[in-house]
Backbone as CSV, one residue per row, in Angstrom:
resi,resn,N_x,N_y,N_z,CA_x,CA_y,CA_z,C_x,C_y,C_z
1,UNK,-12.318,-7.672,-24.788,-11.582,-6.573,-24.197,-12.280,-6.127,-22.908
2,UNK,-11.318,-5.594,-21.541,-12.296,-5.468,-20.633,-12.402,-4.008,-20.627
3,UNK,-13.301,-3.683,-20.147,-13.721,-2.235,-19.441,-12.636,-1.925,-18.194
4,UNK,-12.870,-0.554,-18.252,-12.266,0.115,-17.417,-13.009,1.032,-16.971
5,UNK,-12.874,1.569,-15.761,-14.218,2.700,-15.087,-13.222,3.264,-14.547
6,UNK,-13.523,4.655,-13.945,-12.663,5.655,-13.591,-12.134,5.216,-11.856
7,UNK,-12.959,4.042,-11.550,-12.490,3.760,-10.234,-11.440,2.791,-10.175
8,UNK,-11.056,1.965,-11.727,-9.592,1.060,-11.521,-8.217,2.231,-10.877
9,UNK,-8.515,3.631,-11.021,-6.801,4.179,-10.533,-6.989,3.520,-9.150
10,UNK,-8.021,3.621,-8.090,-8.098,3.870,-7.106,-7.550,2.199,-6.852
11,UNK,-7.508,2.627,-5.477,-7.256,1.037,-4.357,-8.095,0.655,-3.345
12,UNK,-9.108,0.307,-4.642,-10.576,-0.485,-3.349,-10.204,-1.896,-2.617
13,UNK,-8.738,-2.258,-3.136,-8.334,-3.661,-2.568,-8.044,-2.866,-0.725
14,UNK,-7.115,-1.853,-1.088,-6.759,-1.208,0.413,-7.740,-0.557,1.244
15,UNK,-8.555,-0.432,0.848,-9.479,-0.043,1.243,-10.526,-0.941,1.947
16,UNK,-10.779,-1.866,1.493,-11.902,-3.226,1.893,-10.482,-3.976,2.876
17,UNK,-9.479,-3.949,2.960,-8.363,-4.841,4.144,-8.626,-3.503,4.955
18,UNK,-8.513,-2.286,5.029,-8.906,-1.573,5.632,-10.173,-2.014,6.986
19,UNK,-11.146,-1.739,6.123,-12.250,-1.568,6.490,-12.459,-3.376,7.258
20,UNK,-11.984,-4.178,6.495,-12.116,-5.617,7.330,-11.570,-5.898,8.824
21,UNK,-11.132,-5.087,9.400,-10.096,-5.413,10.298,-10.624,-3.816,11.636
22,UNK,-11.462,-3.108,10.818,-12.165,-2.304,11.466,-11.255,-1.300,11.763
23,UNK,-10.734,-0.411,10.679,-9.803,0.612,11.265,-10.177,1.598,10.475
24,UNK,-10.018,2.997,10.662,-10.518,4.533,9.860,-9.114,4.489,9.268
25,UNK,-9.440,5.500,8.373,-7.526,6.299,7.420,-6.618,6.515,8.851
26,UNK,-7.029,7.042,9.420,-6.461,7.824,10.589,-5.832,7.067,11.826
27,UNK,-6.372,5.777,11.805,-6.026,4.559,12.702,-4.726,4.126,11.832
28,UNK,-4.539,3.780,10.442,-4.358,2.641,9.861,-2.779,3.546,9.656
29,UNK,-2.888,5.148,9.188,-1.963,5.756,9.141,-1.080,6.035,10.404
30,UNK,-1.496,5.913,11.755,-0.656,5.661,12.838,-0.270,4.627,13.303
31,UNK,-0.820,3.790,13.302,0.015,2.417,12.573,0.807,1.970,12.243
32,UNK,0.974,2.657,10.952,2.328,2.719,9.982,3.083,3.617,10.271
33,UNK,2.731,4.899,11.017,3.902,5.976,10.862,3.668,6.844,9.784
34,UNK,2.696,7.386,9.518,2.205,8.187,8.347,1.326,9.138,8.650
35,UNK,0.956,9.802,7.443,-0.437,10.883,8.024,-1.378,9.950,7.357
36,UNK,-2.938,10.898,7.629,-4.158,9.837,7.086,-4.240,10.663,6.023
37,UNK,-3.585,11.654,5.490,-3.541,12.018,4.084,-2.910,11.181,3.062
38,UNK,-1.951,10.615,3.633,-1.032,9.857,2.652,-1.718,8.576,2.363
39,UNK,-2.107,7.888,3.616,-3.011,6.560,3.525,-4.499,6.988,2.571
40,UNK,-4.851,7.980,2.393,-6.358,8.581,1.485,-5.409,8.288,0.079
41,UNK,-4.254,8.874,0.091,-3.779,8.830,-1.349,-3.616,7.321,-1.778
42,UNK,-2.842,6.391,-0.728,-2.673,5.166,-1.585,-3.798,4.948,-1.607
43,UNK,-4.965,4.786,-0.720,-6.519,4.639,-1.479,-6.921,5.027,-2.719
44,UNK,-6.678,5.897,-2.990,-7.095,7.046,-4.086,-6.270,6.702,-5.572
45,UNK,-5.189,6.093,-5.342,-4.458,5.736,-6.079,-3.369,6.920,-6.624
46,UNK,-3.323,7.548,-5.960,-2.243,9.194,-6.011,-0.893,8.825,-5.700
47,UNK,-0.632,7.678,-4.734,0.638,7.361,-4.154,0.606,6.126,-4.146
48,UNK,1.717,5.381,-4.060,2.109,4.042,-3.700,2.736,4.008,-2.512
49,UNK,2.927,3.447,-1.389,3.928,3.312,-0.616,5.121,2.995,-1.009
50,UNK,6.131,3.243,0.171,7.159,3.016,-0.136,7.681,1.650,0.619
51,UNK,8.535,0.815,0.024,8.941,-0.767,0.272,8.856,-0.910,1.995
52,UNK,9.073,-0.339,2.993,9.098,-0.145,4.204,7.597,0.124,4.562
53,UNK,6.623,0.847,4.095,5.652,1.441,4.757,5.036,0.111,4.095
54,UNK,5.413,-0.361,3.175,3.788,-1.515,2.553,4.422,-2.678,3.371
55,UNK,5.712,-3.008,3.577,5.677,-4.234,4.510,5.499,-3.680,6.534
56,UNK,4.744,-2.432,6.750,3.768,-2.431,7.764,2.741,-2.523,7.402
57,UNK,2.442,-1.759,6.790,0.769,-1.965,5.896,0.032,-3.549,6.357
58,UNK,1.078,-4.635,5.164,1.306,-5.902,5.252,1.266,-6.794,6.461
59,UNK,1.668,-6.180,7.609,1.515,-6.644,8.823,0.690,-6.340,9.629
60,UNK,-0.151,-4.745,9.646,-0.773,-4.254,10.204,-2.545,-4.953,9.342
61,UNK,-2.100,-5.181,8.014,-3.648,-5.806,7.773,-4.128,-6.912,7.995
62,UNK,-2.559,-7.645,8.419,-2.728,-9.463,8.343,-2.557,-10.165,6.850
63,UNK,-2.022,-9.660,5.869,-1.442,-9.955,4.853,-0.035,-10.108,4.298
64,UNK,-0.224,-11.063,3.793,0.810,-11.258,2.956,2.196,-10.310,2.297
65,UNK,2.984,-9.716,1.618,3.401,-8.551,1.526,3.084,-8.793,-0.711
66,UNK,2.508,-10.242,-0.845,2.554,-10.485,-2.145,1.104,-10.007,-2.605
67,UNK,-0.045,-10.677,-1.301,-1.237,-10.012,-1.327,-1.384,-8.152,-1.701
68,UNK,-0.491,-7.629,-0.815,-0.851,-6.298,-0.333,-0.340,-6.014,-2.500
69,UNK,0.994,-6.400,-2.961,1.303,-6.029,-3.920,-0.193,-6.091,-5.468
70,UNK,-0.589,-7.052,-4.740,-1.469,-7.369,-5.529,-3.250,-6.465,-5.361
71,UNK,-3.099,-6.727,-4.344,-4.768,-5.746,-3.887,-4.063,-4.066,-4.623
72,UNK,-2.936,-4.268,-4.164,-2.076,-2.208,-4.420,-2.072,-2.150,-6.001
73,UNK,-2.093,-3.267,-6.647,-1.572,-3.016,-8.093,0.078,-2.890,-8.333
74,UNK,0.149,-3.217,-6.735,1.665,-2.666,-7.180,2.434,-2.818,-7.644
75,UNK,3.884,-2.030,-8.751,4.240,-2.516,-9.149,5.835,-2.835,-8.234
76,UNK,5.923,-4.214,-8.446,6.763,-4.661,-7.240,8.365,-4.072,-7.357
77,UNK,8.483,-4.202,-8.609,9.892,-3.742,-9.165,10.172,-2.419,-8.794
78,UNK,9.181,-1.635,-8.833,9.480,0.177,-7.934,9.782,-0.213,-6.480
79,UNK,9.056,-0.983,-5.789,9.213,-1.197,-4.397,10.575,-1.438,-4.175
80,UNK,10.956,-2.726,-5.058,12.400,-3.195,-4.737,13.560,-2.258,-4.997
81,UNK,12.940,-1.275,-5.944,13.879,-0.119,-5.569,14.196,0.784,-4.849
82,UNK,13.679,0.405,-3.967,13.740,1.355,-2.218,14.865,0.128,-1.623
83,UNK,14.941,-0.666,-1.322,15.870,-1.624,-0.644,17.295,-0.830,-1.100
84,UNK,17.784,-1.262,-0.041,19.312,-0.679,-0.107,20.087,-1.974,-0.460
85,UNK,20.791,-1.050,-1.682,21.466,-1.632,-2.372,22.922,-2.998,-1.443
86,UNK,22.684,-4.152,-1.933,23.795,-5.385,-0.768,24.939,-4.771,-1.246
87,UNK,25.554,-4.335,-2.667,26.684,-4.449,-3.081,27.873,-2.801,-2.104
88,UNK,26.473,-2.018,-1.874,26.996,-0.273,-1.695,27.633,-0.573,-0.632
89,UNK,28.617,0.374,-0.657,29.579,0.753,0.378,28.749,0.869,2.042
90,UNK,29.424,0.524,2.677,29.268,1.043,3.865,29.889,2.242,4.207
């Protein structure tokens, strides 16, 4: 069985693509179009992005958008529920 420590909520994956590429919260959140509060939270593990902000994220780190799901924990199926629906009305 594995261990767990109080630092799995967090997102040390976003954090180390962060820090690789040489950017502060505050860089990485203008960037994307965000505050550097919100970018502390998906660090922190308080927030997830939303399907739009993680495929900048994704581009802005030089990753993948399967990577980013994966360093985020994310779960992909919430993301895909931000996409607008093909079938809805115009």
């Amino acid at each position: 069985m594995e261990e767990t420590s109080g630092k799995e909520k967090g997102r040390p994956g976003l954090k180390a693509l962060r820090e690789a590429i040489g950017l502060t919260q505050a860089e990485l959140a203008y960037q994307v179009r965000t505050t550097e509060k919100t970018v502390r939270n998906w660090e922190n593990g308080n927030a997830v992005p939303s399907f739009d902000k993680a495929l900048s994220l994704a581009k802005v780190l030089g990753v993948s958008l399967k990577r980013l799901a994966i360093e985020f924990r994310l779960n992909v199926e919430g993301l895909l529920d931000d996409l607008p629906n093909e079938n809805a009305e115009a």
